[in-house]
C-alpha positions in Angstrom: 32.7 -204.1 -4.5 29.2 -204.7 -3.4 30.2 -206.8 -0.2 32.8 -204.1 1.1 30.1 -201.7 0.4 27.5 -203.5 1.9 29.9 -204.4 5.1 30.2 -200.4 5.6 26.5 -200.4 5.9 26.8 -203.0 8.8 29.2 -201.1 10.7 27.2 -197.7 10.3 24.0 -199.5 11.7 25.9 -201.4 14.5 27.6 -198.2 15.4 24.4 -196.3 15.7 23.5 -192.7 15.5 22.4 -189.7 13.3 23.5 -189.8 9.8 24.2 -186.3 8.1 23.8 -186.5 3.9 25.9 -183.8 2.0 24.6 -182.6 -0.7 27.6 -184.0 -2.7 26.3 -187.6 -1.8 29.0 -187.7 1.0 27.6 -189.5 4.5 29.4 -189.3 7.7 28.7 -190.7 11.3 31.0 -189.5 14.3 32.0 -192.5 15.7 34.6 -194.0 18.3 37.5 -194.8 16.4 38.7 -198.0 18.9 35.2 -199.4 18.1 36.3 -199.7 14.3 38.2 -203.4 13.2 41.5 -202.9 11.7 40.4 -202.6 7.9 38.6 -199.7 8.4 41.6 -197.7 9.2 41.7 -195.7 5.6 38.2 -194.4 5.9 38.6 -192.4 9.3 39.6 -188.9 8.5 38.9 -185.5 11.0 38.0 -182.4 9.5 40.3 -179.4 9.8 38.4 -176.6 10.8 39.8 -172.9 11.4 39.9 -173.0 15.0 38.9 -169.8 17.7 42.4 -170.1 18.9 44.5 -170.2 16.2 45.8 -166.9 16.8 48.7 -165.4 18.9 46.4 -163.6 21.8 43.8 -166.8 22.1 45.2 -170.1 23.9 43.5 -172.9 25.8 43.3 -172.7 29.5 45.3 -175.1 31.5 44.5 -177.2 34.4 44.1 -175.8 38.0 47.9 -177.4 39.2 49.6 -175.5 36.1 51.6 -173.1 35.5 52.6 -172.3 39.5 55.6 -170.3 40.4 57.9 -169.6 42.9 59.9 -166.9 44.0 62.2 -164.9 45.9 64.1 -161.6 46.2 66.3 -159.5 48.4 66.3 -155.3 47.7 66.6 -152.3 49.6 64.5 -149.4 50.1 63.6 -145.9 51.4 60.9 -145.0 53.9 59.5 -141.8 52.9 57.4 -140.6 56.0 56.2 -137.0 57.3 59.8 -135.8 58.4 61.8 -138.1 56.3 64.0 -135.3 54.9 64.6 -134.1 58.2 68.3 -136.2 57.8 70.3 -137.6 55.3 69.1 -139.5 52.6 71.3 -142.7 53.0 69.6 -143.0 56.8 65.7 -143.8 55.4 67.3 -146.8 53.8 66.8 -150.5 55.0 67.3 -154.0 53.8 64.3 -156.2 53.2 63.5 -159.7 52.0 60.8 -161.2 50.0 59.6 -165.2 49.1 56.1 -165.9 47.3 54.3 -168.1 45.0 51.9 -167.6 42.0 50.1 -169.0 39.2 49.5 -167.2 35.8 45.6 -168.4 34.7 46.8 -167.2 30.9 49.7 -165.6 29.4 48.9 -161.9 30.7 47.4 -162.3 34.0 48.3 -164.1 37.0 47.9 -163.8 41.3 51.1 -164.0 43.2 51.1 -163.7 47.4 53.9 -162.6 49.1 55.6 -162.7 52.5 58.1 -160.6 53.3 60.5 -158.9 56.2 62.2 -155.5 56.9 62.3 -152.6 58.7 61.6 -148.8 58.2 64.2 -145.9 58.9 63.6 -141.9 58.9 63.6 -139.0 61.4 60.6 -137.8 63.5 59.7 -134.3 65.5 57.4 -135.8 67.5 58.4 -138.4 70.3 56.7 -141.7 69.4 57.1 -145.5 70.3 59.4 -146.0 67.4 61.5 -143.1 68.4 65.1 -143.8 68.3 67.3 -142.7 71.8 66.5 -140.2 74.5 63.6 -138.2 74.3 65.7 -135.5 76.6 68.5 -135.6 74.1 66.9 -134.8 70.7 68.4 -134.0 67.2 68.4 -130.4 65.9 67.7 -128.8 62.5 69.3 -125.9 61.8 66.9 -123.8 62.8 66.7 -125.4 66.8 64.1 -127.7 65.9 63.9 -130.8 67.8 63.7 -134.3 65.9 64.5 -138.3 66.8 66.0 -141.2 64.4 62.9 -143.0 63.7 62.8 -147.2 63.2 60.5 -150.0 63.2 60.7 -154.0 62.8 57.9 -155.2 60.4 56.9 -158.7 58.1 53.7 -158.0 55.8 51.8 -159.9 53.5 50.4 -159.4 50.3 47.9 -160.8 47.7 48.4 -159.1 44.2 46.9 -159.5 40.4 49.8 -159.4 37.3 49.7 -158.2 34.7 52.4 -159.5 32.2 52.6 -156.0 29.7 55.3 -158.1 27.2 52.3 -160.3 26.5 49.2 -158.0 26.4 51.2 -155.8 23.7 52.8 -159.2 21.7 51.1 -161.9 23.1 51.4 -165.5 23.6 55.4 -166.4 22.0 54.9 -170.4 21.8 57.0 -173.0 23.3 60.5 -173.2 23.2 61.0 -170.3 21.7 64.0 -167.7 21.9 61.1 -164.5 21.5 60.1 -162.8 25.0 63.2 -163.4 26.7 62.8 -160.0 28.3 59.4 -159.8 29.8 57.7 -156.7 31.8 54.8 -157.2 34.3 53.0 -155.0 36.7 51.6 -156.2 40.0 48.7 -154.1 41.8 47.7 -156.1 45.2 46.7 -155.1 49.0 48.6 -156.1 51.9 48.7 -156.0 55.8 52.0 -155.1 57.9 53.0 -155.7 61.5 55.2 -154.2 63.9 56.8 -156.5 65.8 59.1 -153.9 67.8 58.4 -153.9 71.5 57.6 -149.6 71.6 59.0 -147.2 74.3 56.7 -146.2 76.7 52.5 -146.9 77.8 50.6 -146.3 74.2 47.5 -146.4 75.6 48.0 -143.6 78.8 49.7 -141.3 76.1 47.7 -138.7 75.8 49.6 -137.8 72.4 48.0 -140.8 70.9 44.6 -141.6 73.3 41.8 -138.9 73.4 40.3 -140.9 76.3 37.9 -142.8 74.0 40.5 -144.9 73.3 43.5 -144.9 70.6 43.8 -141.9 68.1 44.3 -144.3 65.1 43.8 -148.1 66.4 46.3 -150.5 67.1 49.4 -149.2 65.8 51.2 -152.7 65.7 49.0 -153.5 62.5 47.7 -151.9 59.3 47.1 -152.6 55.6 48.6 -151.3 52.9 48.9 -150.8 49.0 51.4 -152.7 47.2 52.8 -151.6 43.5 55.1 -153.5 41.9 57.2 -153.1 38.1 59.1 -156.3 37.4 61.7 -156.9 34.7 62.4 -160.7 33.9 64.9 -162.0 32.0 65.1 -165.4 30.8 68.1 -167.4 29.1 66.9 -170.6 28.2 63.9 -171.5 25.6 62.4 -173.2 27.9 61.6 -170.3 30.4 61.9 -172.4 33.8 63.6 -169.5 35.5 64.3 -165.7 35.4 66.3 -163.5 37.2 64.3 -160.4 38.3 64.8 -156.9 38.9 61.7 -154.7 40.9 60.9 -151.7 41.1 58.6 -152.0 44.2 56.3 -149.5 46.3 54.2 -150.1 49.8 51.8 -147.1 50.3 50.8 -146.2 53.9 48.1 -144.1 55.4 50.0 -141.2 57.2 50.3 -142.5 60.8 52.5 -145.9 59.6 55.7 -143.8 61.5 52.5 -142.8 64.6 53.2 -139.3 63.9 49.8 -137.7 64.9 50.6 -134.9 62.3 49.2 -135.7 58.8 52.3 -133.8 56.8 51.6 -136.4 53.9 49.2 -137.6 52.6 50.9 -141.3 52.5 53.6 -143.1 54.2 55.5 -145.5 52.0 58.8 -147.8 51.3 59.8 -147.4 48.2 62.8 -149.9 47.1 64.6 -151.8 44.3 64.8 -155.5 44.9 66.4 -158.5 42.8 65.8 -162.3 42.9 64.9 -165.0 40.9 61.5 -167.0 39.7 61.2 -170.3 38.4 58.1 -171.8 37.0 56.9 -175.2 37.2 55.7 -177.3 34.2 53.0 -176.6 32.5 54.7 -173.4 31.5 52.8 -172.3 28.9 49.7 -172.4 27.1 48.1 -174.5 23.6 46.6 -172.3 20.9 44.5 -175.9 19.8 45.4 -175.4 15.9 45.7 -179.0 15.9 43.2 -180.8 18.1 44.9 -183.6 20.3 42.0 -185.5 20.4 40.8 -185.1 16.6 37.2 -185.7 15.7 36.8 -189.0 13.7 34.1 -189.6 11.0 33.7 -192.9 8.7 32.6 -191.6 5.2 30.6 -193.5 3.2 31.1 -193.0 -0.2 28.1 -192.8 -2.9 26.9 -195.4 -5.0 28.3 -195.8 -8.4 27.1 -193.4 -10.4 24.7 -194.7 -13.2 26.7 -195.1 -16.8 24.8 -192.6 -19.4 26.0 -191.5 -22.8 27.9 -189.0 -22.4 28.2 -188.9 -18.6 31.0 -187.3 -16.9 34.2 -188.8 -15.3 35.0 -189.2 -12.0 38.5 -189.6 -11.0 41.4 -189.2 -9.1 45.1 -187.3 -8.8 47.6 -187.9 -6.1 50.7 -185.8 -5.6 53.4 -185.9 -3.3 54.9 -183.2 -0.9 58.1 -184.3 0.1 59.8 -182.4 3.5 62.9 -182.1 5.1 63.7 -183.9 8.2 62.1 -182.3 11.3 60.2 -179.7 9.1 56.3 -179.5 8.2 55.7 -176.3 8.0 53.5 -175.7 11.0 55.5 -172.7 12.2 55.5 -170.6 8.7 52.7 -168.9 6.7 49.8 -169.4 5.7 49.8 -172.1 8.8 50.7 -169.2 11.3 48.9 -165.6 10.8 51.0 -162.8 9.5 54.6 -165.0 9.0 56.5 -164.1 6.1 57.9 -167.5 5.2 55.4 -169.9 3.5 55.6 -173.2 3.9 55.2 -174.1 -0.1 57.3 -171.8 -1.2 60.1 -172.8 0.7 59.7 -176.3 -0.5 58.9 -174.8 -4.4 62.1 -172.0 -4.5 62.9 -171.2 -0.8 67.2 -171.3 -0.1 68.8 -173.0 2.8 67.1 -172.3 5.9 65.6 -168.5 4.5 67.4 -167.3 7.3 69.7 -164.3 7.4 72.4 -162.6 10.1 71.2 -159.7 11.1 73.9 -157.7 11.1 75.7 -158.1 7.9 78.3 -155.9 9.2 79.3 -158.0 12.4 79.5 -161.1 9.8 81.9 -159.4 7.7 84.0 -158.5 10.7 84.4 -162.0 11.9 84.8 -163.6 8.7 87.9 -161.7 8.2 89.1 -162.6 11.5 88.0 -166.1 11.0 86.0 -165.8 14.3 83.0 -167.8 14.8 79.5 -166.7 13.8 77.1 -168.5 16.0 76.6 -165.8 18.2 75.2 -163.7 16.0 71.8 -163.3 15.8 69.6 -164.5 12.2 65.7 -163.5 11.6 63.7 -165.2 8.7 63.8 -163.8 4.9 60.8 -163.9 3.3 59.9 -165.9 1.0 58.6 -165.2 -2.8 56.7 -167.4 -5.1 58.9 -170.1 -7.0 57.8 -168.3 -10.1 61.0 -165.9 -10.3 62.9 -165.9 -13.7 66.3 -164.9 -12.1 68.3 -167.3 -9.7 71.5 -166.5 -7.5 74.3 -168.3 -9.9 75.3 -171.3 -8.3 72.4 -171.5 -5.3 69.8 -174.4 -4.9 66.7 -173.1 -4.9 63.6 -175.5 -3.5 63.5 -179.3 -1.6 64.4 -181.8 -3.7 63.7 -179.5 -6.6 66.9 -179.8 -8.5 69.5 -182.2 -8.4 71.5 -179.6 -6.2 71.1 -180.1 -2.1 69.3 -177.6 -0.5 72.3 -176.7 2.3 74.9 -174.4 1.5 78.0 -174.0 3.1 79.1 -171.7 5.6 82.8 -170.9 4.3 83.9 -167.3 3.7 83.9 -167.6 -0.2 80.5 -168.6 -0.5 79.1 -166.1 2.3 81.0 -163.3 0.5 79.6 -164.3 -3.0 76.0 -164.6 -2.0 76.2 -161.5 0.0 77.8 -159.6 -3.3 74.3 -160.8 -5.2 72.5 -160.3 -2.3 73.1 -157.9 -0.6 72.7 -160.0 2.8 74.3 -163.3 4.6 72.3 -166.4 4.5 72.7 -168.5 7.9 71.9 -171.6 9.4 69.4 -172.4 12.4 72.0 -172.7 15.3 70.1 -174.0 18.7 72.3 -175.2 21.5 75.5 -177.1 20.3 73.7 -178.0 16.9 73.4 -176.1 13.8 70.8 -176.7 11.1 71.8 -176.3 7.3 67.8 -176.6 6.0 64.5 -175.5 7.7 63.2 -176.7 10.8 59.9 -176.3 12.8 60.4 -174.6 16.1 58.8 -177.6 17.7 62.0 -179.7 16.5 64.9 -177.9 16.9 66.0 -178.8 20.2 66.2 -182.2 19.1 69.5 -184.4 18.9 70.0 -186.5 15.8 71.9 -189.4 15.7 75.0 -188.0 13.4 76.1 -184.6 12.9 76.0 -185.1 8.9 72.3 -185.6 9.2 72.6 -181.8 10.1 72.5 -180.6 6.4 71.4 -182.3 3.1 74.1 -183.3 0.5 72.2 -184.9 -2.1 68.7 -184.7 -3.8 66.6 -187.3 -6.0 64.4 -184.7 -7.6 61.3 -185.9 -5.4 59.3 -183.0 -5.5 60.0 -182.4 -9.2 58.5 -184.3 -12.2 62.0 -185.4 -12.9 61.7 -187.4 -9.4 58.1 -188.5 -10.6 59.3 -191.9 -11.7 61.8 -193.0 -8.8 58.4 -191.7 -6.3 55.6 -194.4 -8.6 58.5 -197.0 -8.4 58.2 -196.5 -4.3 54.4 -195.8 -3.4 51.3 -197.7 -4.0 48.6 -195.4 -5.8 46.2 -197.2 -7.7 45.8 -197.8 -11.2 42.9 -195.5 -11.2 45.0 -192.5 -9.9 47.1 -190.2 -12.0 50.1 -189.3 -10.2 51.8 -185.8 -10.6 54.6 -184.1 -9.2 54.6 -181.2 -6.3 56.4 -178.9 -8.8 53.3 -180.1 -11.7 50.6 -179.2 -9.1 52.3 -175.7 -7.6 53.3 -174.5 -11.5 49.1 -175.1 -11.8 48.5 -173.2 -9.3 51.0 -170.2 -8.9 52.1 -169.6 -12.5 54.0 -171.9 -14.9 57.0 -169.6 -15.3 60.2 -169.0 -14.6 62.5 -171.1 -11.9 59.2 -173.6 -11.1 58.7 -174.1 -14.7 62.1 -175.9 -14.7 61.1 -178.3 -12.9 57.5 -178.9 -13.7 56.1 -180.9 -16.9 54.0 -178.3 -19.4 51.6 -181.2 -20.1 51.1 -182.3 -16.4 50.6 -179.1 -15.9 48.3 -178.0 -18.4 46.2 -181.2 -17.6 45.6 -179.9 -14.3 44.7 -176.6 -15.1 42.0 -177.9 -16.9 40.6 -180.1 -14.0 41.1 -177.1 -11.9 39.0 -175.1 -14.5 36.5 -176.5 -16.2 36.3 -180.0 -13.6 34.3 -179.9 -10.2 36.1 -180.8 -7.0 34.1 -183.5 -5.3 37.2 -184.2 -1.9 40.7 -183.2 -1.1 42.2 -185.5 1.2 45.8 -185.4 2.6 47.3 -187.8 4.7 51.0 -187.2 6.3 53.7 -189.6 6.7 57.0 -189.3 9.2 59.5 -192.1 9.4 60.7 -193.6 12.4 64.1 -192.4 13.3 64.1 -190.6 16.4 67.4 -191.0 19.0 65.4 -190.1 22.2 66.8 -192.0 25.1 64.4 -190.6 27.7 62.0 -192.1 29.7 59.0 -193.6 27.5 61.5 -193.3 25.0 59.6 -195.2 22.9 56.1 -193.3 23.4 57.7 -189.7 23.0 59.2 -190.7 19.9 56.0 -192.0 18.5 54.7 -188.8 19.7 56.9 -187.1 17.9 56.3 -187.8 14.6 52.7 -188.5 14.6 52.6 -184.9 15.0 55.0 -184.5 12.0 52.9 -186.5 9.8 49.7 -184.6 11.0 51.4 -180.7 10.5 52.6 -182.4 7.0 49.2 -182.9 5.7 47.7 -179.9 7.7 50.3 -177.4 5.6 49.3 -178.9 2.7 45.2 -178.7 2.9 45.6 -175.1 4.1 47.6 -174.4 1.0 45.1 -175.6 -1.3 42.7 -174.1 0.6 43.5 -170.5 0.5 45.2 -171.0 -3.2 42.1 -169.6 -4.6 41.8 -173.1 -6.7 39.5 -174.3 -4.8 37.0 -171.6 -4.0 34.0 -173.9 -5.2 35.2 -176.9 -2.7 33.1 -177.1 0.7 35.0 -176.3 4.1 34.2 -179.9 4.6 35.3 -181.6 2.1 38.9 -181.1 2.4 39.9 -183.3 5.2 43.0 -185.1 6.8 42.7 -188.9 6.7 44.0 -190.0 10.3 46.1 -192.9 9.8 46.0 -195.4 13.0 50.1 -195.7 12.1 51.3 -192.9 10.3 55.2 -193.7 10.7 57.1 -195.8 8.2 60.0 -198.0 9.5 63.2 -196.7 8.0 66.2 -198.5 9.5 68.9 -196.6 8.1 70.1 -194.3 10.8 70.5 -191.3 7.6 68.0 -188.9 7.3 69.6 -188.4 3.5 68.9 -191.9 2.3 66.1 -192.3 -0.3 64.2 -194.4 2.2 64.0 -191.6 4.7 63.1 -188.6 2.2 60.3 -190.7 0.6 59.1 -191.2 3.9 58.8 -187.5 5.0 55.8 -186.6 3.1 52.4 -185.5 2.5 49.8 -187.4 0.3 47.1 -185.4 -1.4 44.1 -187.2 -2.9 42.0 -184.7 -5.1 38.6 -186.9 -6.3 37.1 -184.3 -9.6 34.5 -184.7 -11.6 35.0 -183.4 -15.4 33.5 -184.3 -18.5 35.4 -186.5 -20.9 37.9 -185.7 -23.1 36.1 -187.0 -26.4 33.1 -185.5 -25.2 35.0 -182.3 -25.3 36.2 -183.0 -29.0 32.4 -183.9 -30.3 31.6 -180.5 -29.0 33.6 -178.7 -31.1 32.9 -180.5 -34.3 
């Protein structure tokens, strides 16, 4: 002990640097985790902090070269000018075309520029350049007034800011993600037009137009303008790489646009309705930086032993397990994300199949008695309650390896029909492409292909997360002979309520032995530590890489859940934000080479380890006491 601790205290003084004491005898350096050797791998941990952008309206910006666009549209419109009414309707309107490219610096606001081509229609009384025919053989109103077609040939540019309204009003939706697939944005820019018609006539020796100083109002081939633009997007793929556009688009003039030297309106304009399409280049959207790519590593340096005293308090250790289901960590569901009504433990405690429901139970019942097909029917999430509950739905697994039941259910009529009776809704599977998910996923995952189609649901449990799994989990994990080990069910009946459905599967003495760490012990560290297994069928480029990827960001949601449900449990009120923290394993995948995600090997494998170090006075001294 006193060489490994003394060989720490090499490493801190080769490494350099200021050294921080905690007033719980804690040390820690920031150091550069490829200086470390090998063996120092379990000490590095990075401390989960609430971050300023863990919330729907606050993302990180991107790099300069991201999030570009192209587009292009094709409309028609009206030219509204000082005599445009002179005629029919139907002859102010003209064809235009429209191409242009953008880049959106954050979710709600962008610049786009625009280039586009058309031409103007309408009626004039006044003989101008862009008169159309004779100026001896007019048109005549009703009342003998004398009036000409009118037409010019233009292309304009523009420069505009966006603003995406979806967004500002719901904000940022998160990748790959079926929300916003109908977006609204607004487009406010200035622009400059030119007539490229070859007018009738000398402009400059008409004395209509020339006062003799020169030009009433300048060169009429150019001018700028105002540009207004509504846009309606709609999207049909998760990943948002292209929309098809409809806009509802205006061009404001000053009154001479159609060289009419009477000011009858105040503007000129082309008013039109355009459609096209828009695709956007990767990086398409934006990081909220929950979880830090890059984490912060620290080495801690535990303190010295304490000194043995009569009557001295113990120090020890608990580990418990929090076993998940394939391709789920709960990064997507409360209290991970703000204001989501499914929570991540309670799911895993005494949530059912994937605490989804159709949303229309109405449409379900029509199809099931017509034995059509009910993917397209659209689900939302069921919220979730705590795993405390005395009454269960006869015949429905309730929790993650909670019971010897599997958490899928099956989608045949009877059972629909039977749940909905007790229910009073349909439950429903995650359906994403051609897959179809019988237990909870994280939105990050569900695009993914798995290897068999089986691995789709779950047909059989081991109890992990309940003490009756306790022994198979000691059998397979390496904890220490110092450490008591405990069941998830053990820890959440400590912490929510020993009662009811969670009381089935807990242990009233585990349980009551942490309740009285939790009250009358001191919590020195909570450290979590997440573990993914290996299996991932990506066949892609860096194949390899992206599935490492992958699920070293499974392990590291796994753990994260975790700590923030201890965190805000109210158990651990007394606990520094510091001192829970998220060991940062150099490998945290295990090898599994069973190609089932169902096998014991694989569940065991996806899960979270939580170390909680206490401090609590002895049991005898306890007894003494009260004699």
């Amino acid at each position: 002990m006193f060489k490994r601790f003394t060989f720490v205290i090499g490493i801190f003084l080769l490494l350099g640097g200021s050294v921080q004491a905690q007033t719980e005898g804690l040390k820690w350096q920031r150091v550069d985790r490829d200086s470390l050797p090998p063996e120092l791998d379990s000490l590095l941990v990075d401390i989960p902090e609430e971050q300023t952008t863990d919330n729907r309206f606050r993302v990180v910006d991107n790099r300069f070269w991201d999030n570009w666009f192209v587009l292009g549209d094709v409309g028609i419109h009206t030219f509204q000018g000082d005599w445009s009414g002179n005629g029919k309707f139907r002859k102010t309107l003209s064809p235009d075309f429209n191409i242009g490219m953008g880049k959106w610096f954050i979710p709600s606001f962008g610049i786009k520029a625009q280039f586009g081509v058309g031409n103007s229609r309408g009626f004039t009384e006044v003989w101008t350049p862009y008169a159309v025919g004779s100026e001896d053989s007019p048109l005549l109103k009703a009342d003998g007034t004398p009036y000409w077609k009118l037409k010019t040939k233009w292309w304009d540019l523009n420069a505009n800011v966006m603003f995406n309204l979806t967004r500002i009003i719901d904000a940022w939706e998160g990748y790959q993600t079926k929300e916003h697939s109908n977006q609204f944005i607004l487009s406010l820019g200035i622009g400059g037009v030119h007539h490229y018609d070859n007018p009738q006539g000398n402009w400059a020796s008409n004395p209509i137009y020339n006062d003799g100083r020169g030009t009433l109002y300048g060169d009429p081939h150019n001018e700028w303008y105002g540009n207004v633009e509504l846009q309606y997007s709609r999207f049909f793929t998760q990943s948002k790489a292209l929309s098809i556009d409809v806009k509802l688009r205006g061009r404001f003039y000053e009154t001479h646009y159609d060289l009419s030297p009477v000011a009858g309106h105040r503007w000129d304009y082309n008013l039109g309705l355009n459609a096209g399409v828009t695709y956007y280049f990767k990086k398409r959207g934006w990081e909220r930086c929950h979880n830090c790519s890059n984490p912060v590593y620290f080495v801690s340096l535990p303190p010295p032993p304490p000194v043995i005293v009569p009557d001295c308090p113990e120090y020890k250790t608990f580990t418990f397990y929090i076993f998940y289901p394939n391709n789920y960590s709960g990064r997507n569901d409360a209290p991970v994300v703000e204001d989501a009504i499914v929570n991540s433990m309670d799911y895993l405690a005494g949530g059912i199949f994937t605490q989804k429901k159709f949303k229309n139970s109405s449409a379900v019942t029509a199809r099931l008695n017509t034995k059509a097909s009910l993917r397209p029917l659209k689900t939302e999430d069921v919220a979730t309650e705590k795993a405390t509950f005395t009454e269960n739905i006869a015949g429905v697994a309730r929790g993650y390896e909670m019971t010897p039941a599997p958490i899928s259910l099956p989608m045949n009529a009877d059972s629909l029909r039977a749940f909905d009776e007790r229910t009073g809704y349909y439950y429903a599977p995650i359906y994403e492409g051609n897959k179809t998910w019988y237990y909870r996923i994280d939105d990050e995952t569900m695009t993914q292909t798995l290897l068999s189609r089986d691995n789709y649901r779950e047909d059989t449990s081991y109890c992990l997360n309940a003490h009756a799994g306790l022994d198979v989990v000691k059998a397979n994990t390496a904890n220490g002979e110092e450490a008591d080990v405990y069941s998830f069910a053990d820890v959440y009946a400590a912490i929510e309520g020993y009662e009811g459905h969670i009381a089935g599967c807990a242990d009233s003495a585990a349980v009551g032995e942490i309740r009285r760490i939790l009250d009358e012990g001191t919590i020195l560290l909570v450290r979590a530590e997440g573990v993914a297994t290996s299996q991932d069928n990506y066949t892609g480029a860096n194949a390899g890489q992206v599935g490492y990827l992958r699920n070293k960001e499974l392990s590291h949601n796994r753990a994260w859940s975790a700590i923030k449900w201890l965190r805000e449990s109210g158990c651990f009120n007394g606990v520094r934000p510091e001192n829970f923290v998220i060991n940062a394993l150099t490998d945290p995948i295990s090898i599994v080479n069973d190609k089932s995600t169902r096998s014991l090997n694989a569940k065991l494998n996806r899960c979270a380890r939580i170390r909680i170090t206490y401090m609590i006075k002895k049991k005898q001294d306890q007894k003494q006491a009260t004699e």
